[in-house]
C-alpha positions in Angstrom: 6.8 2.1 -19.4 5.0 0.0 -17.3 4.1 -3.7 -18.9 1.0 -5.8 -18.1 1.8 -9.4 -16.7 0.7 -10.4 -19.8 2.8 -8.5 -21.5 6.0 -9.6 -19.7 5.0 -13.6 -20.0 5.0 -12.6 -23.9 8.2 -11.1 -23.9 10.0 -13.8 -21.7 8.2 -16.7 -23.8 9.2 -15.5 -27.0 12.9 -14.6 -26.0 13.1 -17.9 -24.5 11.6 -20.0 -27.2 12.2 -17.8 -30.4 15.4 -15.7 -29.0 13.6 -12.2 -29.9 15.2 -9.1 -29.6 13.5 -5.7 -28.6 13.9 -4.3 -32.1 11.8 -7.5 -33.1 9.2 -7.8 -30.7 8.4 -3.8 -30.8 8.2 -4.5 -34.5 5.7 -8.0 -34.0 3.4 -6.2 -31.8 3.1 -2.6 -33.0 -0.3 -2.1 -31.5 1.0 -2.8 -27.6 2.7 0.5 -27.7 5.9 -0.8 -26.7 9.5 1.5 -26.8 12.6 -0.6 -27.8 14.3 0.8 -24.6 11.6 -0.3 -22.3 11.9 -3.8 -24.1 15.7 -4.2 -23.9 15.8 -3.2 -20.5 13.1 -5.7 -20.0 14.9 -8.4 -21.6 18.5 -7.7 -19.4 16.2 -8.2 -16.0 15.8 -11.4 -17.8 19.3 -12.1 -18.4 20.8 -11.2 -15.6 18.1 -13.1 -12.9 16.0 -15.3 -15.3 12.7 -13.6 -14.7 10.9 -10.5 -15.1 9.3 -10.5 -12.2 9.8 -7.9 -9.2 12.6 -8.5 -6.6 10.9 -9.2 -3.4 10.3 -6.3 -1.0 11.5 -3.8 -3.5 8.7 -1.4 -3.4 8.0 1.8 -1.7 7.7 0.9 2.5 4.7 2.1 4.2 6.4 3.6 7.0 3.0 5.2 8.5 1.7 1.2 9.0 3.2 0.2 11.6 1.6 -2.1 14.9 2.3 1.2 17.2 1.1 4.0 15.0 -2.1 1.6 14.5 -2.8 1.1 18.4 -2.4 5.0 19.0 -4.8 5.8 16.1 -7.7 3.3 17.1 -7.0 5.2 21.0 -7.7 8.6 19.5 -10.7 7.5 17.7 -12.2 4.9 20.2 -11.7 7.8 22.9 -14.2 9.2 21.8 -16.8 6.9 21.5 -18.3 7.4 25.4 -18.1 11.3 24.4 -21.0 12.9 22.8 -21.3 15.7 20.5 -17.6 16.0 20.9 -14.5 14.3 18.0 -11.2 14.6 16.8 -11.2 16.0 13.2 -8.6 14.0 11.4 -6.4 16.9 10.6 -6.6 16.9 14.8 -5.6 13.0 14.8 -3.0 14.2 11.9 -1.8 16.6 14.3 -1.3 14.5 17.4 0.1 11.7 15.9 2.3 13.1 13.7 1.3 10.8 10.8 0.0 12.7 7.5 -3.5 12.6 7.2 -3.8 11.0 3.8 -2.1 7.8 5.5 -4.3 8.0 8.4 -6.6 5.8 6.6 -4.1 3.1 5.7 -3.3 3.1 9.4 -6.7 2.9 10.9 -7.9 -0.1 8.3 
């Protein structure tokens, strides 16, 4: 379950101030749609590191966006510019580049 920011200022605050348990803040706030296991897991992070917050870089990496993949993209499509009537699809670009065409446009902006 994912919690709001909100949420998760809530939780720490009244753990910290109150010493609440999952049982008893599931119970406090029924209309939140919280589960006691999402809670208690919640309040362990808290434990163990003293916040709830995200470790830093621990998302999925965007491999596709890199400085290299971004200079060969913006060569496809500026190659084409002095061209006309003629462009690169980009299921072409896709191809050429070897980058998956739904990441294409992370790349190129």
């Amino acid at each position: 379950m994912q919690f709001t920011k909100e949420d998760k200022i809530l939780i720490k605050k009244l753990f910290e101030l109150k010493g609440y348990t999952a049982k008893q803040l599931v119970r406090e706030f029924p209309n939140k749609g919280w589960n006691v296991e999402s809670v208690y897991k919640l309040l362990q992070k808290l434990r163990a590191t003293g916040t709830v917050d995200r470790r830093p870089s621990s998302g999925r990496r965007r491999s596709a966006r890199t400085a290299d993949n971004a200079d060969l993209v913006d060569e496809l499509v500026l190659s084409q510019e002095d061209k006309p009537q003629s462009h690169r699809t980009v299921r072409e670009i896709s191809r050429e580049t070897g980058i998956h065409r739904k990441k294409l446009k992370l790349v190129h902006d």
